[in-house]
C-alpha positions as CSV (number, residue, x, y, z in Angstrom):
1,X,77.3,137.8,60.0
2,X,80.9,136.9,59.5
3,X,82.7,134.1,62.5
4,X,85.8,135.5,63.0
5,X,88.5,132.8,62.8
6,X,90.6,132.3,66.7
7,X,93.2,134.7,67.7
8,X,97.0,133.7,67.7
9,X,96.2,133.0,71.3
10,X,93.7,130.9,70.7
11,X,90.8,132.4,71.5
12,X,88.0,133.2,69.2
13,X,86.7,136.7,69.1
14,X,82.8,137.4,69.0
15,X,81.3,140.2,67.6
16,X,78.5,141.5,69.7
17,X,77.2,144.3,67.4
18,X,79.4,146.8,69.3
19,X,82.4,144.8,70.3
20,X,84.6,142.0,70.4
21,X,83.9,139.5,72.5
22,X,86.9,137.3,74.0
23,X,86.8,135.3,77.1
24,X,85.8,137.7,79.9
25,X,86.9,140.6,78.7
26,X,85.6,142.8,75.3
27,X,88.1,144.9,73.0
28,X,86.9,147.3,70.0
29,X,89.7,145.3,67.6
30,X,90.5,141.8,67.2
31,X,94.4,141.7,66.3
32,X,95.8,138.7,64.3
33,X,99.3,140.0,62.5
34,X,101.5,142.7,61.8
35,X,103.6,142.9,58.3
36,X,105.4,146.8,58.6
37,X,106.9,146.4,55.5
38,X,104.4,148.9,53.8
39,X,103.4,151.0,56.6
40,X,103.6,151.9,60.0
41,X,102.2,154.1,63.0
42,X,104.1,157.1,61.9
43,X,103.0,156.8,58.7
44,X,99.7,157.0,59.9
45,X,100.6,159.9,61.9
46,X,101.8,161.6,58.9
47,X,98.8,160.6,56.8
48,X,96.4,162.2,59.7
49,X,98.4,165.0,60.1
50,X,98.6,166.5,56.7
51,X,96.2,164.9,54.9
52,X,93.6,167.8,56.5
53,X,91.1,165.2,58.1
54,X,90.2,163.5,54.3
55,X,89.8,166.5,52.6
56,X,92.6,166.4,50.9
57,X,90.9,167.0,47.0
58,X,91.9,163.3,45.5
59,X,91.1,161.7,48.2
60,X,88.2,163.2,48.2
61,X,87.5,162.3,44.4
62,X,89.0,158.7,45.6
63,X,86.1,157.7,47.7
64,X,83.6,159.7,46.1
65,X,84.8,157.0,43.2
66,X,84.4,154.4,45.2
67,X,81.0,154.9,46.4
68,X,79.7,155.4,42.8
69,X,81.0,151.9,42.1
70,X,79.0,150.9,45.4
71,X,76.1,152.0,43.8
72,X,76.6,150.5,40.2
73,X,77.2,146.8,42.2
74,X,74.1,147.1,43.8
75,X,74.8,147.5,47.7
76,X,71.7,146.3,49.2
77,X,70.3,145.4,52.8
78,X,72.6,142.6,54.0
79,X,76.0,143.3,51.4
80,X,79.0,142.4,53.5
81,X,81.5,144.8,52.4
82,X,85.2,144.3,53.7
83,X,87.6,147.8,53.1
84,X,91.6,146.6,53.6
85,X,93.2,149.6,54.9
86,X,90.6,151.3,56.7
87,X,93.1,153.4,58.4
88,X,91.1,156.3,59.6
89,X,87.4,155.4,58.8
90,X,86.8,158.4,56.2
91,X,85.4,156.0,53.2
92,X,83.8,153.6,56.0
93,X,82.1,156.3,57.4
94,X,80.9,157.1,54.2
95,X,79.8,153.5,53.1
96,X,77.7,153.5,56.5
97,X,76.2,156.8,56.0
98,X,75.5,155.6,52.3
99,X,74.5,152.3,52.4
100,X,73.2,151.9,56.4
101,X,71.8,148.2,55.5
102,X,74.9,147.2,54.5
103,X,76.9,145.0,56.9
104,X,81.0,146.6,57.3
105,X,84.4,145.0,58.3
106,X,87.2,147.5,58.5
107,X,90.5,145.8,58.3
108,X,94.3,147.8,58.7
109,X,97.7,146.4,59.3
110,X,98.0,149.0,62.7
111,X,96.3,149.1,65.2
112,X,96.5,153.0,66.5
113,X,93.9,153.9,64.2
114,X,91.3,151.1,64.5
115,X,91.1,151.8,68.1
116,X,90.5,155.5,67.4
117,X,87.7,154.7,64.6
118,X,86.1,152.4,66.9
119,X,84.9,155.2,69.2
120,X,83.6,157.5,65.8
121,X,82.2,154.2,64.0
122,X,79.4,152.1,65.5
123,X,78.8,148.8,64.7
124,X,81.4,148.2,62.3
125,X,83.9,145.1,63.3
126,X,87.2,146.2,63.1
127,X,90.3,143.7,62.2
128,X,94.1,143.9,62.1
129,X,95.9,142.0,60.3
130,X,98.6,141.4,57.3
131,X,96.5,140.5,54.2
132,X,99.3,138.3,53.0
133,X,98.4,135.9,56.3
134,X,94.2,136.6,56.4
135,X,92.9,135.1,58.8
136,X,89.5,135.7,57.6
137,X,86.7,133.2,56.0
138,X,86.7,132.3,52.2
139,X,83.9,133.4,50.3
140,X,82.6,136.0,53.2
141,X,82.1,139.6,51.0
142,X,80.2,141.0,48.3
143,X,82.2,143.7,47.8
144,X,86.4,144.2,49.0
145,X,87.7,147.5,48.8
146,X,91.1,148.4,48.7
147,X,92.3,151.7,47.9
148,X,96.0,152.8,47.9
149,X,97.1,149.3,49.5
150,X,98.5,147.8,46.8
151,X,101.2,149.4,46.2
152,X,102.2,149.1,50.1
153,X,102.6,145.4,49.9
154,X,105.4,143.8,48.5
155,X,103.6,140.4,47.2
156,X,100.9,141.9,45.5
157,X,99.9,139.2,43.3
158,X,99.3,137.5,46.2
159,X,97.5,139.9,48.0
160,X,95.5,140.2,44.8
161,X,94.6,136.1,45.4
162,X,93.6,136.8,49.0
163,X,91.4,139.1,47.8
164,X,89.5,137.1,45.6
165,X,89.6,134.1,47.9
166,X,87.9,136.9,50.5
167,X,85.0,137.5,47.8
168,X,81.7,135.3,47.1
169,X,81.8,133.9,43.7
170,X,79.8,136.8,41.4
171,X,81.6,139.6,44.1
172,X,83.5,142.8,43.4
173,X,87.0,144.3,43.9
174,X,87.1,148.1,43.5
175,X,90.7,149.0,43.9
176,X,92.9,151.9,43.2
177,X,97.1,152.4,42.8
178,X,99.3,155.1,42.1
179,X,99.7,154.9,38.1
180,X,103.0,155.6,36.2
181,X,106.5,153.1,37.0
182,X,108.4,155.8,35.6
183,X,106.6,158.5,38.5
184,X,108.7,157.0,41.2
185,X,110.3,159.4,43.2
186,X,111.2,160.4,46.7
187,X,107.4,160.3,47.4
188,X,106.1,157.3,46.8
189,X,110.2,155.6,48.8
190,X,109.0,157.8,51.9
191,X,105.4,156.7,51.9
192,X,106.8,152.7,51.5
193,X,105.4,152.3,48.0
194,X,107.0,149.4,46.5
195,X,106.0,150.3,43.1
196,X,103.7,152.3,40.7
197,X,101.6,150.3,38.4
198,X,101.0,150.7,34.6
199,X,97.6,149.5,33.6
200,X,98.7,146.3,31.4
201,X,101.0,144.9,34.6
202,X,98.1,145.6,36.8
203,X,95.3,143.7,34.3
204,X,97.7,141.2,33.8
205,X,98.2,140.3,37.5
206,X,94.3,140.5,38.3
207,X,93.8,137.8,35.8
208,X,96.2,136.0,37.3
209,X,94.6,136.0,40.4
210,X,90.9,134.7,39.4
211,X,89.3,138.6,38.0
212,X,87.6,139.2,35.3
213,X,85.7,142.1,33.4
214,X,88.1,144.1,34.8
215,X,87.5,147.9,34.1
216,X,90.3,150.5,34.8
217,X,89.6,154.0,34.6
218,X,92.1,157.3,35.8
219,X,92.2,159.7,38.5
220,X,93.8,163.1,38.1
221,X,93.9,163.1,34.8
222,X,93.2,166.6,34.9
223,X,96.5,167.6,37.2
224,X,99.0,165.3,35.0
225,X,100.8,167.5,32.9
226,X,102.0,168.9,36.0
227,X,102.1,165.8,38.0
228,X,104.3,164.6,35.1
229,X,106.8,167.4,35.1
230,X,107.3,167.2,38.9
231,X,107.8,163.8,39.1
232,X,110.6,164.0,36.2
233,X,112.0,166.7,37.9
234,X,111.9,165.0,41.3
235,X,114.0,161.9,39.5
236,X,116.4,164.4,38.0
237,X,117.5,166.6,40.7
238,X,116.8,164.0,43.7
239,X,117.1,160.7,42.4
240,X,114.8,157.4,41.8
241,X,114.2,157.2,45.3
242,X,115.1,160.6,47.0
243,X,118.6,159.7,47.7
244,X,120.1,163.1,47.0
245,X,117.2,164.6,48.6
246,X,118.2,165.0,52.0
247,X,115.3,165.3,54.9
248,X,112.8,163.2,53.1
249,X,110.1,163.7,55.7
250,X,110.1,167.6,55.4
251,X,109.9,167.7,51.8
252,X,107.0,164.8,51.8
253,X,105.1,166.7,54.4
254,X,105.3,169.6,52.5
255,X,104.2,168.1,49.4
256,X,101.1,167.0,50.9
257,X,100.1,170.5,53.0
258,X,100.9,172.6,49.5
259,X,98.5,170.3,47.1
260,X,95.8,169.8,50.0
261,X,95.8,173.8,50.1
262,X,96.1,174.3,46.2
263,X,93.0,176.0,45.6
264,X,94.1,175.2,41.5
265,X,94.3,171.7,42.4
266,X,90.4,171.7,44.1
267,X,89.1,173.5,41.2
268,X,90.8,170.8,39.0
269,X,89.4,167.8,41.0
270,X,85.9,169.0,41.0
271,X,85.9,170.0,36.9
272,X,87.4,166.5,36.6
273,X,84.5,164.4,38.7
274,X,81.8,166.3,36.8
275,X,83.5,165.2,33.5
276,X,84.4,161.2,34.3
277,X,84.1,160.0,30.7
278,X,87.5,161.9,30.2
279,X,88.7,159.3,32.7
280,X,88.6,156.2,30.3
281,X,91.2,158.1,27.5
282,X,93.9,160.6,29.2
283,X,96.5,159.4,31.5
284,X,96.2,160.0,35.3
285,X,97.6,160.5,38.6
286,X,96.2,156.7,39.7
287,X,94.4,153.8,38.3
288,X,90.8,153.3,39.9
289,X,89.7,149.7,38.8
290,X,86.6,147.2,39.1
291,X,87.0,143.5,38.7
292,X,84.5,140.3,39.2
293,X,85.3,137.0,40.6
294,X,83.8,134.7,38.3
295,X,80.6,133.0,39.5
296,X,80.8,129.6,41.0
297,X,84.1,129.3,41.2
298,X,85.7,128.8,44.3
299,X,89.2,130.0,45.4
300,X,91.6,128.2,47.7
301,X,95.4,128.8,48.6
């Protein structure tokens, strides 16, 4: 099992199987830093609150994605498997009901949340921190997941090192960003994005950090025509960054309530996850991507 590195107090946290152990008293979370540059507790709140418990349909699609590339790695009995922005627990829950042998650190920037999850999720360790400052062990997972993180954090090539200093030499990154520089809009400046990616920026800076055999596939390629016509129309009549859009928040929770109900938009999602190869040629929504850190090699700050 993972030792968790000493608190900023000092004191070194001890996972019991059910909690945190520290001193004399226990705590469900072991808190190290806060960056809210990317995110925040309302945005939490907002994500909770519209995004209908998970079942919003790409999300859905999103971590039914990632548990498929679970499977194709090879999650076996003792796997550590580290998810950065656990947030709610939906795709931890999963990866427990899916893979019970497998050994599970949640990680988030807030703290709301974890403390909420550790109540629903047994078992699991449960970390805040800022991944740019991590406290955690080199070399300590088989598998990091990160989905819809990226694009939250400002330094991303080096959160893209931090995650491969994280990972065992031979492990895997399964990530996913929104897709599209030219998409930005009032949507993604609410929900602190600080950029969209385009494949070739994104492969580029995974190199950069230690990956290889990357492979980068869409999601939502099926909804893109009309993603791409909103989008441009959101940049026309609103702005870049929404600021001729008035109350932000209204229109972004809006957004998110009228897709997650869009009965066209769940038909969509479940033709498109019963025809994947489609997602290697047609433009998408978001980038879902695989990578290896090279075996043997080691990676250090």
């Amino acid at each position: 099992m993972i030792e968790f590195p000493p608190l900023p107090s000092g004191e070194v946290p001890i996972w019991n199987g059910t909690a945190f152990k520290i001193g004399n008293t226990t705590t469900s979370v072991a808190a190290y830093s806060i960056n809210q540059a990317g995110w925040d507790d309302e945005l939490t709140e907002l994500h909770e609150a519209e995004g209908g418990d998970g079942s919003h349909p790409i999300d859905h699609a999103s971590r039914a994605k990632a548990l498929e590339q679970l499977r194709r790695f090879g999650v076996g009995a003792g796997s550590h498997i580290l998810e950065i922005g656990c947030s709610s627990g939906y795709l931890l829950k999963d990866i427990q009901s899916s893979f019970p042998q497998a050994i599970l650190v949640g990680a988030d920037i807030v703290t709301a949340p974890l403390h909420r999850l550790s109540s629903a999720l047994k078992g699991v360790p449960l970390v805040q921190m800022d991944l740019l400052r991590c406290p955690l062990p080199e070399n300590s997972f088989d598998i990091v997941i990160a989905l819809n993180v990226l694009e939250h954090i400002e330094d991303d090539e080096a959160a893209l090192r931090q995650m491969a200093r994280l990972l065992r030499p031979g492990g895997a990154l399964v990530l996913e960003v929104p897709r599209g520089a030219k998409y930005f809009d009032y949507f993604d400046a609410y929900l602190r994005h600080f950029r969209r990616y385009e494949r070739s920026d994104l492969h580029r800076k995974m190199i950069s950090a230690g990956f290889e055999r990357i492979e980068t596939k869409t999601l939502g390629w099926s909804l893109f025509p009309v993603f791409a016509l909103i989008k441009k129309f959101n940049r026309l009549r609103y702005g870049a960054r929404g600021e001729r859009c008035g109350d932000l928040e209204t229109k972004v929770r809006n957004e998110i309530r009228s897709s997650r109900a869009s009965g066209f938009f769940a038909v969509a999602m479940r033709v498109e996850m019963a025809l994947t190869a489609f997602s290697l040629l047609l433009p998408g929504i978001r980038l879902t991507v695989s990578a290896r850190k090279p075996s043997g090699e080691e990676f250090h700050e």
